[in-house]
N, C-alpha and C positions, 0 to 999 in steps of 0.2 A: 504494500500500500504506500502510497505518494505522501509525502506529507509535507510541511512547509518548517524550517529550523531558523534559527539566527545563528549564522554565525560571527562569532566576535572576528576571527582573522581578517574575513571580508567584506565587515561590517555593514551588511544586509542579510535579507530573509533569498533562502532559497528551497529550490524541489531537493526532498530527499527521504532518502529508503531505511529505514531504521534494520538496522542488520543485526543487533544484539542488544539489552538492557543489565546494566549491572545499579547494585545498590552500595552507594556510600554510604559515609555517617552519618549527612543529615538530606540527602534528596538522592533521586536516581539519577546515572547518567546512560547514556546512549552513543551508542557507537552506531552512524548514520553515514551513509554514501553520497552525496551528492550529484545529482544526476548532471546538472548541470557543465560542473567543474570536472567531473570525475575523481575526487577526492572522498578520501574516508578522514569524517572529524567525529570529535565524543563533543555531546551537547549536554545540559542537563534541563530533566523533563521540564520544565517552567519555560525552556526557549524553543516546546515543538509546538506546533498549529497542525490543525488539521485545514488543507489544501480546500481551495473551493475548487467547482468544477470546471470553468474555464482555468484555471490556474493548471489544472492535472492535464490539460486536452494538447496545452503547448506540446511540442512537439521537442524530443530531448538535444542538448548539444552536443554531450557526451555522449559514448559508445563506448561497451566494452566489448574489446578485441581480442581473440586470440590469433599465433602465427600457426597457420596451416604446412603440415608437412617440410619444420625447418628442422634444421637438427646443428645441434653447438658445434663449435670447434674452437682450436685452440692452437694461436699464434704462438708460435715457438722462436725468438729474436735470440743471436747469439752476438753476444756485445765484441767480440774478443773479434769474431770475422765481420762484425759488422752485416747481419744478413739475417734474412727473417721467411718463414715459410709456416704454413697453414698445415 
């Protein structure tokens, strides 16, 4: 579910996905996704709203990607010859 947070860093309200809830000593916090930014911040419950419905219909700027079919490697540089190979 969509929901609207404040966050302090960038001190506006934006879309975002609550992904886990933890409890402190004196209020909860939340660990929330930002759809917008693609960032994951912890808010605490007092700074979530519930999204109206044009607000949820925007359309997202963020995406989460994954790489299709890539696979790691590893640069191997020899300082001494001066020369570098994959």
């Amino acid at each position: 579910q969509v929901c609207v947070v404040f966050s302090e860093e960038l001190k506006c309200w934006c879309r975002a996905v609550i992904k886990s809830v933890m409890y402190c000593t004196d209020h909860y916090r939340m660990e929330c996704f930002l759809v917008d930014y693609a960032k994951y911040i912890f808010v605490k419950s007092k700074d979530v709203r519930v999204a109206l419905e044009p607000f949820i219909q925007l359309p997202y700027r963020a995406k989460k990607c994954r790489l299709y079919r890539t696979r790691p490697v590893t640069l191997r540089i020899d300082l001494c010859e001066e020369t570098a190979k994959i």
